[in-house]
C-alpha positions in Angstrom: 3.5 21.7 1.4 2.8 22.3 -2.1 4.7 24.6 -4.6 3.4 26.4 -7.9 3.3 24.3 -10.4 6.6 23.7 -12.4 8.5 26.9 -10.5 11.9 25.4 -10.3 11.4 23.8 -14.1 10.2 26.8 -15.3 14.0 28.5 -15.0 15.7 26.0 -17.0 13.8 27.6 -19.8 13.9 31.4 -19.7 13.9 31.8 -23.7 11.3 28.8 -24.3 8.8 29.1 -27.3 7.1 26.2 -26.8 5.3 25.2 -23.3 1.7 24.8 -23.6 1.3 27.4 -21.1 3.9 26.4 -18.5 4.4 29.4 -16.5 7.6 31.3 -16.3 8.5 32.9 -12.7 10.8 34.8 -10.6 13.3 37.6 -11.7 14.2 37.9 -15.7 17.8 38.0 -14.4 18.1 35.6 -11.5 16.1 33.1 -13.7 18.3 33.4 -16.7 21.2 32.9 -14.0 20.2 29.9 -12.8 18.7 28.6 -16.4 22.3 28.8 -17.6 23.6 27.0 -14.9 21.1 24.1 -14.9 20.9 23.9 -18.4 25.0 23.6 -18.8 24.4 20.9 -16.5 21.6 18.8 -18.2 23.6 19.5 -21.4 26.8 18.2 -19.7 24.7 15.0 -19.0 24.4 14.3 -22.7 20.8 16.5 -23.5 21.0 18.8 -26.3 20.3 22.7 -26.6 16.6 22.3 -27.8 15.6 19.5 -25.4 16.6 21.3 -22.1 15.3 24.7 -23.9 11.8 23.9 -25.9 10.3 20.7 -24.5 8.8 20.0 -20.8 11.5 18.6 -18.5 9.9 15.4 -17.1 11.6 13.7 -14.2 11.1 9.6 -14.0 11.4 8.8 -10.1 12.2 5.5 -10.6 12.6 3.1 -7.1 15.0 0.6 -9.4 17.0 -1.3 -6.7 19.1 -4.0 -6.7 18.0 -4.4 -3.0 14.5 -4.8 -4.5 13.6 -7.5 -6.9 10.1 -6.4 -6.5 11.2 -3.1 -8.4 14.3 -4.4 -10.7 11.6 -4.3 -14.0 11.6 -0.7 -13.6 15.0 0.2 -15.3 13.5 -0.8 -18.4 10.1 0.0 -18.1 12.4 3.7 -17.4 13.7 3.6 -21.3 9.9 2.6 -21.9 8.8 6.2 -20.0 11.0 8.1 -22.2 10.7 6.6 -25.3 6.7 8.0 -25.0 8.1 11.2 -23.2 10.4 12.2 -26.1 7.4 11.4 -29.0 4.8 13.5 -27.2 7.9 16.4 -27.4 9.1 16.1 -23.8 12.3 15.7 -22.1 12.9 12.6 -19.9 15.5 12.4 -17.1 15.7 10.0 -14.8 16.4 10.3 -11.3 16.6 7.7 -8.3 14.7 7.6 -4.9 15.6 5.2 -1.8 14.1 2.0 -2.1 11.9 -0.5 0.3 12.0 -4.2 -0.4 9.2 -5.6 2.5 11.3 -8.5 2.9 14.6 -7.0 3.1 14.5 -3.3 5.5 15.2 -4.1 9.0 13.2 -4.1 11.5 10.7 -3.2 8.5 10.2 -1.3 5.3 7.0 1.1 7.0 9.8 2.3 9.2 10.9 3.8 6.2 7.4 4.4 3.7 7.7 8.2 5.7 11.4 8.9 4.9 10.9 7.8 1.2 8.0 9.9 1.1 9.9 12.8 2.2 12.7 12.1 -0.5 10.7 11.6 -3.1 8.5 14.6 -2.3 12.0 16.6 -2.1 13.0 15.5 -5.6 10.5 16.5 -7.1 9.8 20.2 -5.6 13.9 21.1 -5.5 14.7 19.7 -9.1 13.8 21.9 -12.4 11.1 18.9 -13.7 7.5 20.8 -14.5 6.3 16.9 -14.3 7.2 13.2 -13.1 6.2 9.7 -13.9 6.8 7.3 -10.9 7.8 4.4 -11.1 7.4 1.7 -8.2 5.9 -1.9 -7.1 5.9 -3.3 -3.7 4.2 -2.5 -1.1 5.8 1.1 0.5 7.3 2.4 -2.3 3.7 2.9 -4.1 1.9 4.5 -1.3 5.8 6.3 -0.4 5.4 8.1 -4.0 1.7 9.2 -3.8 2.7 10.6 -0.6 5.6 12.6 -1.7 3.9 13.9 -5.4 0.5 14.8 -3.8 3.0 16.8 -1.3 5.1 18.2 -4.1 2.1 19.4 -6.0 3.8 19.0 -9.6 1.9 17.3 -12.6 2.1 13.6 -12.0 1.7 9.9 -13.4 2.4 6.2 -11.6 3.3 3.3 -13.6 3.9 0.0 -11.0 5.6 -2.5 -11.5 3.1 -5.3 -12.0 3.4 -8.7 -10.4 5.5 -11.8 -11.2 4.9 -15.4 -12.5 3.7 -17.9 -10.6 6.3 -20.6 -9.9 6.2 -24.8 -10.0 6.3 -26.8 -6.7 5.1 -30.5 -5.9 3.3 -30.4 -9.1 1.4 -27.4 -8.6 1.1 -23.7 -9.1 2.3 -21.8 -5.9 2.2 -18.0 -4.7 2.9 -15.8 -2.7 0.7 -16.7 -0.2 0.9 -19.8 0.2 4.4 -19.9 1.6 2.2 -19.2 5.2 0.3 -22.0 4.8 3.2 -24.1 4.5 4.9 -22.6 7.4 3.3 -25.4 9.7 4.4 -27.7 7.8 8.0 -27.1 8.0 7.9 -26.1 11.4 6.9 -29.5 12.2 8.7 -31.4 9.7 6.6 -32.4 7.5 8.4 -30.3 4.7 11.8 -31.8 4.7 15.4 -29.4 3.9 15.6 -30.7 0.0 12.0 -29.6 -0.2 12.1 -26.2 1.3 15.6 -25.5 -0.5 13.1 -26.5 -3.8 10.3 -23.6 -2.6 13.0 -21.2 -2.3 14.0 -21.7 -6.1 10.8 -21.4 -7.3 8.8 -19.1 -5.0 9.4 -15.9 -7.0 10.5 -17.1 -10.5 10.8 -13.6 -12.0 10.7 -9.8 -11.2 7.9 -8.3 -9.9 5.7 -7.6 -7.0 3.9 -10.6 -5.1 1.4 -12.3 -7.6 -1.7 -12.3 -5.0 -3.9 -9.6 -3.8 -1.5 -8.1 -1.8 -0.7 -5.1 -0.7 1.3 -4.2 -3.8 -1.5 -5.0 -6.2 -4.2 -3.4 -4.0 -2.1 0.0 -3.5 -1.5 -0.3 -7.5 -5.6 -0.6 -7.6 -6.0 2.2 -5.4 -3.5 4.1 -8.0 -5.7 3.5 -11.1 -9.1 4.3 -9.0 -7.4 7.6 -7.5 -6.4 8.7 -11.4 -3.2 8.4 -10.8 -2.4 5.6 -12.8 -3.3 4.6 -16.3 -6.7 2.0 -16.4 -5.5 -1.6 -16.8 -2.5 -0.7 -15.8 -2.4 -2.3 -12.2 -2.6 -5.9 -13.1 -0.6 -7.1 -16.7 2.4 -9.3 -15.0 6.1 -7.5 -14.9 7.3 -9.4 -17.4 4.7 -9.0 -20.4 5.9 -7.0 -23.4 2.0 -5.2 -22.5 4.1 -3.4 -19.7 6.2 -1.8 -22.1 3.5 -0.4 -24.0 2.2 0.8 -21.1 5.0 2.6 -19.7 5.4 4.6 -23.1 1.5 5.7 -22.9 2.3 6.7 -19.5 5.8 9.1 -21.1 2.9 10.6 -23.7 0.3 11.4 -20.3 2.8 13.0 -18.2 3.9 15.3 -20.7 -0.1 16.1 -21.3 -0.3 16.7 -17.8 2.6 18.5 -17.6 1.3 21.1 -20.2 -2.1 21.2 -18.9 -0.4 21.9 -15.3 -2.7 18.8 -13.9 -1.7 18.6 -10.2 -2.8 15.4 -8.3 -4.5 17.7 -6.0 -6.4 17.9 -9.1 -7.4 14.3 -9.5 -7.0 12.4 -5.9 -10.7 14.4 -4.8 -12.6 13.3 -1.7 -15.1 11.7 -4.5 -12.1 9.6 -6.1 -10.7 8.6 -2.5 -14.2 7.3 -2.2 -14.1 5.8 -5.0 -10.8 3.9 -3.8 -12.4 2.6 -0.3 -15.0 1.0 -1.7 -13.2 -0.4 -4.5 -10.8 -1.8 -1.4 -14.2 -3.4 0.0 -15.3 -5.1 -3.2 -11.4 -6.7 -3.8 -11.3 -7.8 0.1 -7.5 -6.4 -0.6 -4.9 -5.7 1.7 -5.4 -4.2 5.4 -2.5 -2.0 4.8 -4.4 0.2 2.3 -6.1 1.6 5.3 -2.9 2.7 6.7 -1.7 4.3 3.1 -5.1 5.9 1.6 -5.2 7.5 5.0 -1.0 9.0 4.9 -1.8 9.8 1.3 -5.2 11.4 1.6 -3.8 13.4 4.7 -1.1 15.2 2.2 -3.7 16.9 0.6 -5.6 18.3 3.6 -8.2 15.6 3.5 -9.0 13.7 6.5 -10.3 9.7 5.7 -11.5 8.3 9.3 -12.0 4.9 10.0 -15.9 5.5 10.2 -16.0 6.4 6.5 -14.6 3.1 5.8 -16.7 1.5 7.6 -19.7 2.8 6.2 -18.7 2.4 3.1 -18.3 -0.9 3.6 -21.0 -2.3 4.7 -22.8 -0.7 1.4 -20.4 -2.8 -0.8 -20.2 -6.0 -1.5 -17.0 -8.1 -1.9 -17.0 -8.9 -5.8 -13.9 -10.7 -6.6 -12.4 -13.2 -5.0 -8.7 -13.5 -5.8 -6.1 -15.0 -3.3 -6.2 -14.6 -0.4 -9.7 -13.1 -0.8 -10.8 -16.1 -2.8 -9.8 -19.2 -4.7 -9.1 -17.6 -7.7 -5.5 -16.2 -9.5 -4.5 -12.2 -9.7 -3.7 -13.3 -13.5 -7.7 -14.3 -13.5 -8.2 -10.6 -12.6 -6.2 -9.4 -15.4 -8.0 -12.3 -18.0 -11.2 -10.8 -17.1 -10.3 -7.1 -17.7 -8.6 -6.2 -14.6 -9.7 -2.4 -13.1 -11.5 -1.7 -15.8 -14.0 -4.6 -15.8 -14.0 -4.1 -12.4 -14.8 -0.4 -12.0 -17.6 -1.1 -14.9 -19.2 -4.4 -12.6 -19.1 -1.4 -9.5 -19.9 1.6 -11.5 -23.9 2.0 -10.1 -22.1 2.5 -6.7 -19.3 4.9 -7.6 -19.1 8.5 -8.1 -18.8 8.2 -12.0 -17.5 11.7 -12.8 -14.0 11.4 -11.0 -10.8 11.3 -13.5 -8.9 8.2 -13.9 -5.1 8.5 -15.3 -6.0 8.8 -18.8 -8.0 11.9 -18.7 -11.6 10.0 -19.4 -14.2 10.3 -16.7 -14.9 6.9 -15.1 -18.0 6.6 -16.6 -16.0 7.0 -19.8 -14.2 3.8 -19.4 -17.0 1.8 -17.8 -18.9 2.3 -21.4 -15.7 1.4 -23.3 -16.0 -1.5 -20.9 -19.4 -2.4 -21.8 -19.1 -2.0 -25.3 -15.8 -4.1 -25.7 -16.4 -6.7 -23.0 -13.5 -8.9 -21.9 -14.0 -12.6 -21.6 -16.1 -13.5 -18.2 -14.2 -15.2 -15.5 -16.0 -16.7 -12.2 -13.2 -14.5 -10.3 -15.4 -11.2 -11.3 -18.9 -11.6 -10.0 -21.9 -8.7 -9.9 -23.1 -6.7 -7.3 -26.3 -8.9 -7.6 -24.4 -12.2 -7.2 -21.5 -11.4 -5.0 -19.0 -13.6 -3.3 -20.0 -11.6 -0.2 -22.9 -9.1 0.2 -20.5 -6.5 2.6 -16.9 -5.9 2.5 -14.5 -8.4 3.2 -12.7 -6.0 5.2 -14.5 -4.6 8.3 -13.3 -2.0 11.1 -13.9 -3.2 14.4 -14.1 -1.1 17.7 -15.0 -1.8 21.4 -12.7 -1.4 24.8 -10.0 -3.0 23.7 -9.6 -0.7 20.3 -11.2 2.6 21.3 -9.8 4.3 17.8 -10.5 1.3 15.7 -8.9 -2.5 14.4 -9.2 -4.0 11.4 -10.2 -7.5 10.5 -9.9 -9.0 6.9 -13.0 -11.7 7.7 -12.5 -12.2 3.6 -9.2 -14.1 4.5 -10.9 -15.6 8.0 -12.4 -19.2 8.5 -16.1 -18.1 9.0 -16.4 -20.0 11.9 -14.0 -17.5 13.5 -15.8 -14.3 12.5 -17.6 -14.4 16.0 -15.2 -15.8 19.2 -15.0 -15.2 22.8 -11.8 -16.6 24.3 -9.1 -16.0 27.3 -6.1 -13.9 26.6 -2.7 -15.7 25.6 -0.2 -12.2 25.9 3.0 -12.3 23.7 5.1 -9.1 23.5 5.9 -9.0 19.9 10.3 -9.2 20.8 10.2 -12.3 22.7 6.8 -14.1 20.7 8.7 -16.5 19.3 10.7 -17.6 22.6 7.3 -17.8 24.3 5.1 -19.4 21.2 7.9 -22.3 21.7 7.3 -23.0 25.5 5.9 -26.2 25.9 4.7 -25.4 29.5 2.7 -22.6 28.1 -0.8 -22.4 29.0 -3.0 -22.5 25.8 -6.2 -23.8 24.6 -7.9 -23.7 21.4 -10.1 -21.5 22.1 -7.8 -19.2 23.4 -7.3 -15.4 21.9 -3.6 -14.9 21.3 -2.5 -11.2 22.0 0.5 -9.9 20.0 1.6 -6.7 21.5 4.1 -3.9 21.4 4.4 -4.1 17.5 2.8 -0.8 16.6 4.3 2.7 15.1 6.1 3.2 18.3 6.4 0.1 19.9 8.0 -2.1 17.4 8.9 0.2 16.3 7.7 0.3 12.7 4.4 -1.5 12.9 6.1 -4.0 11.4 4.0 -7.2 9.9 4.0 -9.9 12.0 4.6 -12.7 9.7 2.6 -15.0 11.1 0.2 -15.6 14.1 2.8 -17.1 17.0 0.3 -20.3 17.5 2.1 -22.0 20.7 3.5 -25.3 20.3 1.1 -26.9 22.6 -1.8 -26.4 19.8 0.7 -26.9 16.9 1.5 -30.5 19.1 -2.4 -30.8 18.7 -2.8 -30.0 14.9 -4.3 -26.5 15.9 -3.0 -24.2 13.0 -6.0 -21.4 13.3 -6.5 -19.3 16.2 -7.8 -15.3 16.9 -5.5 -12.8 17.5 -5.4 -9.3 18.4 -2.1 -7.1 17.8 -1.4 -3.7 17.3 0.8 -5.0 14.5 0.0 -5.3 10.5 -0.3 -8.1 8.6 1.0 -9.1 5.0 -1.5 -8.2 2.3 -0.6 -12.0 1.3 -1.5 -13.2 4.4 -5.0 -14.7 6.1 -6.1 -15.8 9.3 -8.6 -14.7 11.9 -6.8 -11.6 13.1 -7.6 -8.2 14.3 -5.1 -5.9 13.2 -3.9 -2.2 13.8 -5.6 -2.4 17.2 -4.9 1.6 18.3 -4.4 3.1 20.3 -1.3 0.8 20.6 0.3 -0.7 23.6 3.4 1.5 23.7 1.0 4.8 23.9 -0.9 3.8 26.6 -3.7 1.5 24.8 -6.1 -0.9 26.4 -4.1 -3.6 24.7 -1.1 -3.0 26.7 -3.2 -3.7 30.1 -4.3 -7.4 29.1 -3.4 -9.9 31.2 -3.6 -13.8 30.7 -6.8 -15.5 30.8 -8.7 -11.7 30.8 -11.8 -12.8 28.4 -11.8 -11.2 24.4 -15.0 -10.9 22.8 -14.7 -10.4 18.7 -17.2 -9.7 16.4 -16.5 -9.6 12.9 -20.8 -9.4 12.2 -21.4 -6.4 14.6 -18.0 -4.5 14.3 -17.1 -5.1 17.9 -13.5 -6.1 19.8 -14.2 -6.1 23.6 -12.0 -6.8 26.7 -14.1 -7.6 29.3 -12.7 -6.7 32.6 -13.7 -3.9 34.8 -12.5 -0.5 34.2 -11.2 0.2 38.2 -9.1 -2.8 37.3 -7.7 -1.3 33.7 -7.1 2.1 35.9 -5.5 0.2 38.7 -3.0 -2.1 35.7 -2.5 1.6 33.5 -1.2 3.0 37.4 1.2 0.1 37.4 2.3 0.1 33.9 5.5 1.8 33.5 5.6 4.5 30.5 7.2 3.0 27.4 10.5 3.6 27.2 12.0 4.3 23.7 15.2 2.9 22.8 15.7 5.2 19.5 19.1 7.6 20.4 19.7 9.1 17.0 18.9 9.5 12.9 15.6 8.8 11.4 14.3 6.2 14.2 14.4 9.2 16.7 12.8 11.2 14.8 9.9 8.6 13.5 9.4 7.5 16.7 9.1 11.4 18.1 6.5 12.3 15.6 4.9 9.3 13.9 1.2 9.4 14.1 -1.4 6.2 15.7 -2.7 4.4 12.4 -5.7 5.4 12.3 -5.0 9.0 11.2 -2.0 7.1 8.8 1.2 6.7 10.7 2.5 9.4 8.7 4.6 12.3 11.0 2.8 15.0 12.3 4.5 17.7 10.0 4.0 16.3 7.5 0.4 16.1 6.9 -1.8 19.1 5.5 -4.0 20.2 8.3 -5.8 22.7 5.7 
């Protein structure tokens, strides 16, 4: 997968005298062949003789889209990058990637995290760059570019995008999240048309990525801890001129890593990706980063299994509580020092010698931490006082989810933590047609099962907005019930559900053999998701289960669907990961 550092950059400058050691391959002749020819290009492009000749060619991957509101900051935060790329004596071009808004890829934008990956991985390793700063926000195009420059193996750097302002509605502050708790509401008209066309004005007031602890902000965490982003970088709001600043620092670092020939290999270690996971347990972030540390890990020939999450765990406590994890604002986070303050409060439990973005050792930035302390904020508690004494996220496992579930009981009414219920079945196509049956046979305690939404399935894995509670217990002011899917869940989202149950239905997973009224067991104390029906009568249902039948003829659906991997092992394609 990976390709000696700066080989194709390296011909663009044959004749170089400055390089800082960037090394100079292939045949004198063929190089200066194809140096002429690139550099006439870049030249034709507006770059002079000395900048394509004597300075490190940095590329900026930029997922700017118009598609994307998430990602629209980034064109400037691009003239940002090169301002700092030109003052450390590098050479700054930019170059464009395919782009994934969640809200706008049919069926859905993880249908697409793999192909992005694989273009951005291809820009990088075909183009004469010797490094890159990437540029993205919401939540595929982050883990999409990790994937593709750990793959690539060329010097790299991650600036994100940084989340938007909160808007103004009915007198209060509103976020991303709490457009699903106002769902019920409108479905049963207690939010009228003048009032929802009001929400839709104000929901997201500016650019930016969703201003909760989503999965955007938690992959843009998991970019900082794995030393691929600058610290502090994953939480200053999109629009605050401290963006700017930091997108020239991150110009001046990739041409430093450029010369030094830092690969990410270099950085993203098994100690670091630890590291990550249990700074994932402390935030009770998204579910999704599962999925992604996993795909992203996997590029570099090491292999993250569900176990080591869970152990890791339940050694860590859940330290700050911001939405949905907690009552408390992502712009708190940022108030009270952001990763930073957060990696210092967590340091006696991380490996303190892995390199964050900067080139300081973690323990480096926890003293400048302790010695400059920001402001405290109730949102950032210790490891002795914690909002929670284990992670907020937990893997589950049992019958029903042989390879593993996850439940985010940080997001979950505690009451729900523990439940034992008869099945409600909904195929995730026709779940809304059957939610809305008023002859459907629900109770409160029942355990609604959302299937047929996984990798293949779906397929996708696409999030499944919302659990489908049936209007019989909407009728009844039920709004919270458990439920199991094979599906994902928004990063924004909450709710007692059990997530990324795998194997999935369309694979042949237990899920797929539930029938209604067939008894759940869940326990988010114990790590347990049980179906409790006999096994001669799951073999006799798998007999009578036809095969699943893919609908995906042609193009990249075809080819996702042929190879995409179960998401435990990171729903990445099987060629594409690094088996070592």
């Amino acid at each position: 997968m990976k390709t000696d550092n700066g080989d194709s950059g390296a011909r663009i400058r044959r004749d170089a005298t400055a390089g800082g050691g960037l090394p100079v391959t292939g045949d004198r002749f063929a190089g200066d062949l194809e140096g002429t020819i690139e550099r006439a290009f870049l030249r034709a492009g507006g770059l002079s003789r000395d900048e394509v000749r004597r300075r490190p060619i940095i590329g900026i991957c930029s997922s700017w889209s118009e598609l994307n509101p998430c990602n629209m900051g980034l064109r400037d935060l691009a003239e940002s990058v090169r301002s700092g790329v030109a003052a450390a004596g590098g050479t700054a071009v930019v170059f464009p990637t395919i782009s994934l808004n969640e809200n706008m890829i049919v069926p859905t934008s993880m249908l697409l995290r793999n192909l992005m990956a694989m273009d951005v991985e291809e820009m990088i390793r075909c183009s004469p760059i010797d490094g890159v700063v990437l540029l993205a926000g919401c939540d595929k195009t982050v883990p999409a570019q990790l994937m593709g420059a750990a793959s690539a193996g060329k010097p790299a750097i991650m600036l994100t995008a940084g989340p938007r302002g909160c808007g103004q509605f009915q007198g209060r502050s509103i976020v991303t999240s709490d457009v699903w708790d106002l769902v019920p509401d409108r479905l049963e008209g207690r939010i009228s048309d003048a009032e929802w066309d009001e929400l839709e004005g104000v929901f997201a007031p500016t650019v930016g990525v969703c201003n909760v602890m989503g999965t955007a902000t938690t992959m843009a965490i998991a970019a900082e801890v794995l030393g691929m982003a600058l610290p502090g970088s994953a939480a200053v709001p999109a629009v605050e001129s401290r963006r700017r600043d930091l997108a020239e620092r991150t110009g001046v670092r990739a041409v430093e890593l450029a010369r030094a020939g830092t690969r990410p290999e270099d950085v993203m270690t098994p100690p670091a990706f630890d590291n990550a996971i249990r700074v994932l347990s402390a935030t009770g972030g998204s579910t999704n980063e599962f999925i992604h540390l996993v795909a992203i890990a996997g590029r570099l020939g090491i292999s993250l299994g569900l176990d080591r999450f869970a152990d890791i765990g339940e050694r860590t406590p859940q330290v700050l509580g911001v939405r949905p994890s907690g009552p408390f604002s992502l712009e708190d986070f940022d108030h009270a020092g952001g990763v930073p303050a957060l990696l210092a409060v967590l340091e006696p439990v991380l490996d303190s010698g892995c390199v964050l973005g900067d080139g300081r050792k973690l323990a480096n930035v926890c003293a400048a931490v302790r010695a400059a302390p920001p402001r405290p904020h109730p949102c950032l508690r210790s490891l002795d006082d914690p909002f929670e004494h284990k992670s907020g996220l937990v893997v589950l496992r049992g019958s029903l989810a042989p390879r593993g579930a996850i439940f985010k009981r940080s997001a979950a009414p505690r009451m729900l933590w523990t439940h034992r219920g008869p099945a409600v079945v909904f195929d995730y196509h026709t779940a809304r047609k059957r939610a809305d049956d008023p002859g459907l046979h629900a109770a409160p305690d029942s355990v609604i099962v959302l299937r047929n939404a996984g990798p293949v399935g779906a397929p996708g894995m696409p999030e499944i907005d919302f659990v489908p509670i049936p209007a019989v217990l909407r009728a009844a002011g039920i709004t919270e019930v458990v439920c199991v899917t094979d599906g994902r869940m928004s990063g924004t989202e909450g709710g007692a559900t059990a997530l990324h149950v795998t194997p999935e239905a369309a694979v042949g997973g237990p899920i797929g053999l539930v029938r209604d009224g067939d008894e759940i067991v869940l326990d988010a104390t114990t790590g347990t998701l049980d179906l409790l029906v006999d096994g001669h009568e799951l073999a006799r249902r798998a007999a009578e289960t036809p095969p699943h039948a893919s609908t995906a003829r042609r193009g990249w659906e075809r080819l996702y669907v042929e190879h995409v991997l179960q998401p435990d092992q990171g729903c990445d394609l099987d060629f594409l990961v690094d088996h070592g």
